[in-house]
KEVO-494761 format. One record per atom (N, C-alpha, C): atom name; x, z, y; residue in three letters. Coordinates in Angstrom, 2 decimals. Layout:
N
+------+---------+---------+---------+------+
: atom :       u :       w :       v : rest :
+------+---------+---------+---------+------+
:   CA :       X :       Z :       Y :  ALA :
...
+------+---------+---------+---------+------+
This chain:
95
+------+---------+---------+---------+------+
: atom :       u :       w :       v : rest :
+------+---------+---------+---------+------+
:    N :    8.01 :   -8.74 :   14.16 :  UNK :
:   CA :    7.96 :   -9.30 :   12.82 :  UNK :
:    C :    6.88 :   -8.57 :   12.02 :  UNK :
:    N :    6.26 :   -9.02 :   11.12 :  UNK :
:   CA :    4.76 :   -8.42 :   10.21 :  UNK :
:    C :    5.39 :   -8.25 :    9.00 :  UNK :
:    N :    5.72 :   -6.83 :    8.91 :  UNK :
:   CA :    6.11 :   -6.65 :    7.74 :  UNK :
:    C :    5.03 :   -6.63 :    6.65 :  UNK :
:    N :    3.72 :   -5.94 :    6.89 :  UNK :
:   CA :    2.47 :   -5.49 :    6.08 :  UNK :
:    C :    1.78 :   -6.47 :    6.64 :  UNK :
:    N :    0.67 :   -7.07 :    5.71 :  UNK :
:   CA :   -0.51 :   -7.68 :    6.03 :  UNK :
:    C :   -1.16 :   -7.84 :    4.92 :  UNK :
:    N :   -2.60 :   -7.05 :    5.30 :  UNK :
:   CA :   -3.68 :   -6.68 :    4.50 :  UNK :
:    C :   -4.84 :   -7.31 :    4.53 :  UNK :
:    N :   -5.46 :   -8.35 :    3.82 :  UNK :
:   CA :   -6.40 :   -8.86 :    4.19 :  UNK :
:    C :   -7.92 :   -8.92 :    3.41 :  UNK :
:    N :   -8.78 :   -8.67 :    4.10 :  UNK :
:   CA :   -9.54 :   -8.40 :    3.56 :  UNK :
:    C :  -10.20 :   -7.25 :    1.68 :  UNK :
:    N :   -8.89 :   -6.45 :    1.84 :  UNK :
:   CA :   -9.05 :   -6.16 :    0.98 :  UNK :
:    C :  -10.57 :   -5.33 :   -0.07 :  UNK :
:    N :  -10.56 :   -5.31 :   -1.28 :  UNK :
:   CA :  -11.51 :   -4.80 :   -1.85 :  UNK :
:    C :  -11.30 :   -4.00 :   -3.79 :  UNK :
:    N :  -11.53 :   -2.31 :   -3.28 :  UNK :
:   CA :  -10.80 :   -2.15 :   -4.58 :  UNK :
:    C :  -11.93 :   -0.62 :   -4.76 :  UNK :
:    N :  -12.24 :   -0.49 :   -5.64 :  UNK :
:   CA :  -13.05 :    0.84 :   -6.38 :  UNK :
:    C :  -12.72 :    1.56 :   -7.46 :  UNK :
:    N :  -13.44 :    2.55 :   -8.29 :  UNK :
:   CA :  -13.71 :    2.93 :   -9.16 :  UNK :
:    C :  -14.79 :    2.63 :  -10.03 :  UNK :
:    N :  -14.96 :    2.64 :  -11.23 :  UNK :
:   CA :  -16.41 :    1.87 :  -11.68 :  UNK :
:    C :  -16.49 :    0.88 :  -11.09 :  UNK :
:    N :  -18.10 :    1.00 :  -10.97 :  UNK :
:   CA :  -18.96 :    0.17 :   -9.85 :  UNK :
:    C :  -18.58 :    0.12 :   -8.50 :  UNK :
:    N :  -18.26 :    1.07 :   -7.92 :  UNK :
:   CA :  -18.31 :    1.60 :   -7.11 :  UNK :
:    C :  -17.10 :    1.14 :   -5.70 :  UNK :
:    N :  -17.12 :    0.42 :   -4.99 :  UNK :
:   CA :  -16.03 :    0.46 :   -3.97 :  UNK :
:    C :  -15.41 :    1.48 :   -3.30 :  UNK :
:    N :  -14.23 :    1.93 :   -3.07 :  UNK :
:   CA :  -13.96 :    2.93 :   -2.42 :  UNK :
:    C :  -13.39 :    2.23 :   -0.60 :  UNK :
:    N :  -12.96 :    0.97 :   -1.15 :  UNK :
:   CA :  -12.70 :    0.42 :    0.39 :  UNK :
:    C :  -13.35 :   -1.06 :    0.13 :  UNK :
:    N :  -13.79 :   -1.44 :    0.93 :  UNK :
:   CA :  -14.06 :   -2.50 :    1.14 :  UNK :
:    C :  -14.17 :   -3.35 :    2.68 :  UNK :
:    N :  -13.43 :   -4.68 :    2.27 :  UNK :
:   CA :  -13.13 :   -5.38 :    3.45 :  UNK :
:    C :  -12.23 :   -4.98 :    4.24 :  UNK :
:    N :  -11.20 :   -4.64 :    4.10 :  UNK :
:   CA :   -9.99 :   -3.33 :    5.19 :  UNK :
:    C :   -8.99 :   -4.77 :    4.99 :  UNK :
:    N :   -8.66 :   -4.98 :    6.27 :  UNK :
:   CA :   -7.46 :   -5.45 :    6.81 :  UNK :
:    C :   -7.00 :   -5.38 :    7.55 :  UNK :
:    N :   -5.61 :   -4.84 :    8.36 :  UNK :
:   CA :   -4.56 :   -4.52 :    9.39 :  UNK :
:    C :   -2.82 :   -5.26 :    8.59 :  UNK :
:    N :   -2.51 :   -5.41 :    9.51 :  UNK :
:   CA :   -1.21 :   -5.81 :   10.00 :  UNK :
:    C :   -0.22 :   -4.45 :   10.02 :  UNK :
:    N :    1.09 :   -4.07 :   10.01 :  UNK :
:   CA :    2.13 :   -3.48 :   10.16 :  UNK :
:    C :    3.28 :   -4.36 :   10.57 :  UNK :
:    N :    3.54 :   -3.94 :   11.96 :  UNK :
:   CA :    5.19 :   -4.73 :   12.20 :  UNK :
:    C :    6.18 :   -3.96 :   12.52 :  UNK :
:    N :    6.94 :   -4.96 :   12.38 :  UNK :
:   CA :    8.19 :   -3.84 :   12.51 :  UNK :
:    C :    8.34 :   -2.58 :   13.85 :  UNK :
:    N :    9.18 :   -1.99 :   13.84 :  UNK :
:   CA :    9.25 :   -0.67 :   14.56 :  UNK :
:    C :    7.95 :    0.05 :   15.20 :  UNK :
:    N :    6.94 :   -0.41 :   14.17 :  UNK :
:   CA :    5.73 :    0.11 :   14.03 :  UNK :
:    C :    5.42 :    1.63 :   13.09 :  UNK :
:    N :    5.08 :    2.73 :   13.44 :  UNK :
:   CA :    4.75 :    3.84 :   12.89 :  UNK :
:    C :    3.30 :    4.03 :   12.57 :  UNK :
:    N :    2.99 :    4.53 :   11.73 :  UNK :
:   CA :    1.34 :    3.84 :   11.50 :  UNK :
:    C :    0.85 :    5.69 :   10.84 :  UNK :
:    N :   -0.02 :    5.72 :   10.66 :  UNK :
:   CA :   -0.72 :    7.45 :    9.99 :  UNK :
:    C :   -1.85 :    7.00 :    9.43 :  UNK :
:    N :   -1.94 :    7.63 :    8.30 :  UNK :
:   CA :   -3.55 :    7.26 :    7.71 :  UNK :
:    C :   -4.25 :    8.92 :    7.82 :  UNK :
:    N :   -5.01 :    8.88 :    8.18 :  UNK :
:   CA :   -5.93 :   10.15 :    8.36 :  UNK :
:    C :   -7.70 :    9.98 :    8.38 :  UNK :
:    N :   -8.23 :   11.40 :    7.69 :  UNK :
:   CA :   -9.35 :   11.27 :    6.89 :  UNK :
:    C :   -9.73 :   12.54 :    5.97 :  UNK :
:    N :  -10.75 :   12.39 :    5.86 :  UNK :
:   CA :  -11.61 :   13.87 :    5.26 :  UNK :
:    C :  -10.91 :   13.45 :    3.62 :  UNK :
:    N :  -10.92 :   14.49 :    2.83 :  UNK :
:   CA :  -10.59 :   14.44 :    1.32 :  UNK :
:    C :  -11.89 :   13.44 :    0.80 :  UNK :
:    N :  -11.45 :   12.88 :   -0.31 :  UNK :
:   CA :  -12.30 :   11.47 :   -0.46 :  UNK :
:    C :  -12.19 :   10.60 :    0.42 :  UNK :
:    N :  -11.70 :    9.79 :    1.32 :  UNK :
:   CA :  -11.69 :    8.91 :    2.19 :  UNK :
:    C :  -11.43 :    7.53 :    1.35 :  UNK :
:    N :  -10.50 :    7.93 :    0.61 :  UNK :
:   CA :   -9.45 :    6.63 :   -0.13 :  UNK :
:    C :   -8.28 :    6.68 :    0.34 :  UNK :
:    N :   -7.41 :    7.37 :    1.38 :  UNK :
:   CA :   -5.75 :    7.45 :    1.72 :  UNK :
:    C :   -5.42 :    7.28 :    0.75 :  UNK :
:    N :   -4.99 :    7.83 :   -0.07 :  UNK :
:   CA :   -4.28 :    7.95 :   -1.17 :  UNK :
:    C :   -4.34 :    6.53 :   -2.44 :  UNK :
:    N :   -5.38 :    6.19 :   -2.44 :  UNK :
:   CA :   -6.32 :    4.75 :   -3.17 :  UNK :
:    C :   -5.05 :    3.75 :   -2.11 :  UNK :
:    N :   -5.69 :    3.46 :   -0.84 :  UNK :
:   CA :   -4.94 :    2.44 :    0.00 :  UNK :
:    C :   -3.57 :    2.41 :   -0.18 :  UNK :
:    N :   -3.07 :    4.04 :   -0.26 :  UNK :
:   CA :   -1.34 :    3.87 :   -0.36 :  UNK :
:    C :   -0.84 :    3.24 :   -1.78 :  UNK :
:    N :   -1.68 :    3.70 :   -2.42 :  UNK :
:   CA :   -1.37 :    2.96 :   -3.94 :  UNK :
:    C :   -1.42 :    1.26 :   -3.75 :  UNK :
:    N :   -2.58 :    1.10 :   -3.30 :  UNK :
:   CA :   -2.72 :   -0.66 :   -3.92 :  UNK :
:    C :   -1.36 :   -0.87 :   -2.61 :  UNK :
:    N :   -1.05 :   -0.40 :   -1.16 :  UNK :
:   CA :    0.17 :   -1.08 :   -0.90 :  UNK :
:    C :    1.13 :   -1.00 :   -1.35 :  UNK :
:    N :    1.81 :    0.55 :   -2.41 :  UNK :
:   CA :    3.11 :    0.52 :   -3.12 :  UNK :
:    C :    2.76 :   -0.70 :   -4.68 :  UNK :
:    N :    1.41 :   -1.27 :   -4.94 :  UNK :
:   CA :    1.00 :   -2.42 :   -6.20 :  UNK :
:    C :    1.26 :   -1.43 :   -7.30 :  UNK :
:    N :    0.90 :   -0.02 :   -7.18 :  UNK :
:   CA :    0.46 :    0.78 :   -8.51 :  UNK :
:    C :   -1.31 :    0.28 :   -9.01 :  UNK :
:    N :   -1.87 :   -0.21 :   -8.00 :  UNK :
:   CA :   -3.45 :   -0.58 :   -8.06 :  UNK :
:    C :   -3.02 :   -1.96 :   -7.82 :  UNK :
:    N :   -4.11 :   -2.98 :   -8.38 :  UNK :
:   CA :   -4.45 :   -4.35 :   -7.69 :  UNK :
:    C :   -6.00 :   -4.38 :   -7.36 :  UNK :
:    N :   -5.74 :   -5.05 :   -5.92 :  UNK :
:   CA :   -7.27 :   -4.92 :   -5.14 :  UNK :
:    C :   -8.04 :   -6.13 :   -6.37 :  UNK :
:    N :   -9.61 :   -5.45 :   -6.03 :  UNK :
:   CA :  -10.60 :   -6.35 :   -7.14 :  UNK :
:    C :  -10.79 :   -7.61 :   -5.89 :  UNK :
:    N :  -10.37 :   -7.75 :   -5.04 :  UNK :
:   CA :  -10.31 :   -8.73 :   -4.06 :  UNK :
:    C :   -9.28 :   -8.42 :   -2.54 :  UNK :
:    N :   -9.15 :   -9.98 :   -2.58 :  UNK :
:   CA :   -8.35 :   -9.64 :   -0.44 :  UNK :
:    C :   -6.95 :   -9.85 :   -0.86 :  UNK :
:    N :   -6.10 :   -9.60 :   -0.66 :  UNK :
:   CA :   -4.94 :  -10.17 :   -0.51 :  UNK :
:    C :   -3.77 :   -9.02 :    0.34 :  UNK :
:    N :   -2.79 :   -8.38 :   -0.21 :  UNK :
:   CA :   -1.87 :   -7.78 :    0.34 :  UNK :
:    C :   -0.35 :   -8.45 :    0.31 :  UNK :
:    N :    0.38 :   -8.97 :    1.24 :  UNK :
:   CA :    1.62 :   -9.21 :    1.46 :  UNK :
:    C :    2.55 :   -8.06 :    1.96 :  UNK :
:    N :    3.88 :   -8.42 :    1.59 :  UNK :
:   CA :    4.63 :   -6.92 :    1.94 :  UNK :
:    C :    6.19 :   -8.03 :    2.46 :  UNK :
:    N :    6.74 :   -7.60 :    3.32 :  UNK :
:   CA :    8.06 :   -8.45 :    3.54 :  UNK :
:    C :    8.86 :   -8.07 :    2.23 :  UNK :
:    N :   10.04 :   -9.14 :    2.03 :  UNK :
:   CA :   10.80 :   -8.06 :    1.31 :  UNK :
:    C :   12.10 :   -8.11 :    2.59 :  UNK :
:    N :   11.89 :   -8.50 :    3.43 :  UNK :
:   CA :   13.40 :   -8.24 :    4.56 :  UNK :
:    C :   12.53 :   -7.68 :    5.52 :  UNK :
:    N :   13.65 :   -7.12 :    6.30 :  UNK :
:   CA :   12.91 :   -6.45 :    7.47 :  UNK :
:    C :   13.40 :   -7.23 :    9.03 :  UNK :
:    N :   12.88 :   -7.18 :   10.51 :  UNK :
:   CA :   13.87 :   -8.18 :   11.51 :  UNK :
:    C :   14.99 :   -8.04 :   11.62 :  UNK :
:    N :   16.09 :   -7.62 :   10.72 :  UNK :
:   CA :   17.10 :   -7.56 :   10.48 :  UNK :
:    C :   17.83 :   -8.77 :    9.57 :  UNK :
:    N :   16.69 :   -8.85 :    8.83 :  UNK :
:   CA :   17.03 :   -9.40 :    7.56 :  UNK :
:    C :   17.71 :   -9.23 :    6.07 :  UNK :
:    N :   18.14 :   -7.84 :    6.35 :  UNK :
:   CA :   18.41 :   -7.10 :    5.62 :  UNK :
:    C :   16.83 :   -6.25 :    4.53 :  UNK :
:    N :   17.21 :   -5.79 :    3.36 :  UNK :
:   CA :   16.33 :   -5.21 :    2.30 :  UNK :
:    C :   14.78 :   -4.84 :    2.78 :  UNK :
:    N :   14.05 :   -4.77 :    2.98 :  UNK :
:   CA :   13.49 :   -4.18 :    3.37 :  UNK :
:    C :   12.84 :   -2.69 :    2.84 :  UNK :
:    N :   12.79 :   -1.64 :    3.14 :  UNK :
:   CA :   12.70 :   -0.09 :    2.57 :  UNK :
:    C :   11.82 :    0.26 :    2.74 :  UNK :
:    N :   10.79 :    1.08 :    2.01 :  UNK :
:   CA :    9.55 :    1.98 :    1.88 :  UNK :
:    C :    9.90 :    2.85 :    0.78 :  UNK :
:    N :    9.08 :    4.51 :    2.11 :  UNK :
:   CA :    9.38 :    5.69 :    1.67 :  UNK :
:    C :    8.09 :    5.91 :    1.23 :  UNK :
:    N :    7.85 :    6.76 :    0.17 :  UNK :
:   CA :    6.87 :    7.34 :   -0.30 :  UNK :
:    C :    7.02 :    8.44 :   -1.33 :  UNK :
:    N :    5.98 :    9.57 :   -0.97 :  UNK :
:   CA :    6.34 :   11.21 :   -1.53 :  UNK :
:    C :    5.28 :   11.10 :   -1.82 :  UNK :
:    N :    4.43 :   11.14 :   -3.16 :  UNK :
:   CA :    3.63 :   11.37 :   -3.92 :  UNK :
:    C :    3.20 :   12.77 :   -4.28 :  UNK :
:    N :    2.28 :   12.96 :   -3.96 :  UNK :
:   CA :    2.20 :   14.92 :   -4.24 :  UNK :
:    C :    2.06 :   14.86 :   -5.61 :  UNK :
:    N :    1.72 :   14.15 :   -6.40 :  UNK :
:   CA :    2.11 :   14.32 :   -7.99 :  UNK :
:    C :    3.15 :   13.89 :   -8.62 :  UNK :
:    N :    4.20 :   13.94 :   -9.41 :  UNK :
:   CA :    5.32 :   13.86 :  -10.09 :  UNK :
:    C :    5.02 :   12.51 :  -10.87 :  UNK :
:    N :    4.07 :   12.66 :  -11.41 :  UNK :
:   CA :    3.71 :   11.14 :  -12.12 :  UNK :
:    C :    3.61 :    9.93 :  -11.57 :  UNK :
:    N :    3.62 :    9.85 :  -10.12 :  UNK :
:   CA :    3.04 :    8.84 :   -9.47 :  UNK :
:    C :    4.51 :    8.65 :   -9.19 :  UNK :
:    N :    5.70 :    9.43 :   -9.24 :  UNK :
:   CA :    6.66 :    8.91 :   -9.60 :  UNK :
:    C :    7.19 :    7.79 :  -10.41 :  UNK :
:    N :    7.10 :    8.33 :  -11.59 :  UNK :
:   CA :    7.55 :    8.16 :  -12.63 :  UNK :
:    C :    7.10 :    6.73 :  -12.78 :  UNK :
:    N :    5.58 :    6.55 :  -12.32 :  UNK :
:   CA :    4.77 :    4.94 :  -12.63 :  UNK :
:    C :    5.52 :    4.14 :  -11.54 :  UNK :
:    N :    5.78 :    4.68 :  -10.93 :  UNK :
:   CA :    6.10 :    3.68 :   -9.19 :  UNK :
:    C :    7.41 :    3.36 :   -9.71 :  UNK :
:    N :    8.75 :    3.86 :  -10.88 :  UNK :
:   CA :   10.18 :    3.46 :  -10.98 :  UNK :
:    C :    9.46 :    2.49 :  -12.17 :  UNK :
:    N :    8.68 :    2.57 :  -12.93 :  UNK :
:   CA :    7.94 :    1.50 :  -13.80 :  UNK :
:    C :    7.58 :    0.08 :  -13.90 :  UNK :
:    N :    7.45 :    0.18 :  -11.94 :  UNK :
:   CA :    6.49 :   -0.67 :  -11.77 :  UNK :
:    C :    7.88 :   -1.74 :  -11.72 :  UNK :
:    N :    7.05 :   -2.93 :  -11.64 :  UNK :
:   CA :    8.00 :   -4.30 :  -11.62 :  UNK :
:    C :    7.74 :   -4.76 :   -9.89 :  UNK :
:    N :    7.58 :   -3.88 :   -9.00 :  UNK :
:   CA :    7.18 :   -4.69 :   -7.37 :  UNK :
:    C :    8.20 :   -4.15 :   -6.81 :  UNK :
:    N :    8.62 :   -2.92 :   -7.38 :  UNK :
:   CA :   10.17 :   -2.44 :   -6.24 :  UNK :
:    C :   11.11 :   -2.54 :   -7.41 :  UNK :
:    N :   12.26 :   -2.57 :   -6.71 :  UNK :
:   CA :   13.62 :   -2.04 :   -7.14 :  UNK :
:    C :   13.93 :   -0.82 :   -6.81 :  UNK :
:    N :   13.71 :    0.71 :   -7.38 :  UNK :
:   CA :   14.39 :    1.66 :   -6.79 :  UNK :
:    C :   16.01 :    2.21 :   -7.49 :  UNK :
+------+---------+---------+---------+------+
């Protein structure tokens, strides 16, 4: 089952793109790692998939069930406290 699907996405600072054109898939009982020199964008990508960012183009889908059919759940530990606080804000999850 495809829980994640990323398509074509496109999102920056300024002018400036930090990713451009990135799309992959996530399915279920899939374990995935993002890894990369400081500046890469990890942290950029994890955002626009928890929808604290919206890509300036491309398209992100997220299940909300999982092949269960039950809720579907995403964990995320923010090394800043604030990125908390915006993520219980946001209107895309229920936490």
């Amino acid at each position: 089952m495809n829980l994640v699907e990323v398509k074509a996405i496109k999102f920056g600072y300024g002018h400036t793109p930090a990713l451009d054109d990135i799309s992959f898939q996530i399915n279920s009982s899939e374990f995935i790692g993002v890894t990369g020199p400081n500046g890469a964008s990890k942290s950029t990508l994890l955002r626009l998939l928890l929808g604290l960012l919206k890509p300036w183009s491309g398209e992100i889908k997220i299940s909300k069930i999982n092949e269960k059919g039950l809720l579907l759940k995403i964990g995320y530990v923010p090394q800043q406290i604030a990125s908390i606080k915006k993520l219980v804000n946001s209107n895309r999850y229920d936490l």
